[in-house]
N, C-alpha and C positions, 0 to 999 in steps of 0.2 A: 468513816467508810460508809460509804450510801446501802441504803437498804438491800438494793438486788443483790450484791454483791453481798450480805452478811445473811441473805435468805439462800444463795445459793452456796456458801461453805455451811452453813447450819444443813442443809438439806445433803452433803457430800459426806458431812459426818456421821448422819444418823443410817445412812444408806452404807458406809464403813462398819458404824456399829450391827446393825442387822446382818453387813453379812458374815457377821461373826458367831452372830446369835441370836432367837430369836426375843423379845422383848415387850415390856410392858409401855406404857408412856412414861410413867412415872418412873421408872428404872432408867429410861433412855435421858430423862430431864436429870436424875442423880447423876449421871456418869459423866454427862455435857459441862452441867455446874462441877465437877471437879475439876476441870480442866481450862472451861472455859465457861464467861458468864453468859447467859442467855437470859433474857428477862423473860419472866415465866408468864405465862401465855403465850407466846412465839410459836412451840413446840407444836401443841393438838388443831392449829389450824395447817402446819405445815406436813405433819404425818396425814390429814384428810385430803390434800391439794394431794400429793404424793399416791394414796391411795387410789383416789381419781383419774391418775397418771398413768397408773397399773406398774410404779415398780416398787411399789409395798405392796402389800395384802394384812388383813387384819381378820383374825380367829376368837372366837371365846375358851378358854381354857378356866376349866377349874384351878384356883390359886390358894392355897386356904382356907378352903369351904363357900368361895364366894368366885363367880364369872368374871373374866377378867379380858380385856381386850389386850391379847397378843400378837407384835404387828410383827411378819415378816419379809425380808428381800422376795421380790418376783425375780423371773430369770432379765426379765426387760431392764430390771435397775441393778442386776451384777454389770449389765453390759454399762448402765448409764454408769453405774461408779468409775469404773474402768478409764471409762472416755473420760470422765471429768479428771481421776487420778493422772492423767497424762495433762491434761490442760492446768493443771493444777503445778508439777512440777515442770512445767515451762515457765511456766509464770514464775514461781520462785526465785529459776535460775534466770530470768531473765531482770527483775528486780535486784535480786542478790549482785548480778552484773553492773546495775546502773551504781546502787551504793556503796560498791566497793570501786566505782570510778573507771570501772573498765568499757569499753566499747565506746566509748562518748567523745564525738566530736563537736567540738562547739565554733561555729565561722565567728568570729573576732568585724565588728563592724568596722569598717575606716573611715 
């Protein structure tokens, strides 16, 4: 799978996970590595592109006696989630369609 396309589902997830709650980086790279692998460094340049974006934000919070960058959803990126979550299961059902052989004409050469 070529890059933009595995920068842009890593970037759909983390924008899923935040807006469920808000997050550390390191918490957001645990939760990614369960599920899915992401090779580490990926993450804190795509949560800064994101930021720059305005539809994260990032806070300092006290976490254990120590400052901690906590990134949240802006309102800009419930909407971008949104939009991608629809582009996303198009896409699904529209792949899920070719694999399972449905829709597909093929012209037969003579």
């Amino acid at each position: 799978m070529n890059i933009q396309c595995k920068s842009g589902l890593l970037e759909m997830c983390l924008l899923s996970i935040l807006s469920h709650n808000e997050s550390t980086g390191f918490d957001l790279q645990s939760m990614l590595d369960k599920r899915v692998q992401v090779v580490e460094g990926t993450i804190y340049p795509t949560l800064r592109r994101m930021v720059d974006e305005d539809v994260i934000q990032v806070n300092f919070k006290e976490i254990q006696d120590e400052k901690r960058k906590v990134y949240q959803i802006t309102q800009a990126g419930l909407l971008q989630l949104e939009s991608q979550k629809k582009e996303w299961n198009r896409l699904i059902l529209g792949v899920s369609k070719i694999l399972g052989g449905e829709d597909i004409c093929l012209e037969k050469n003579s």
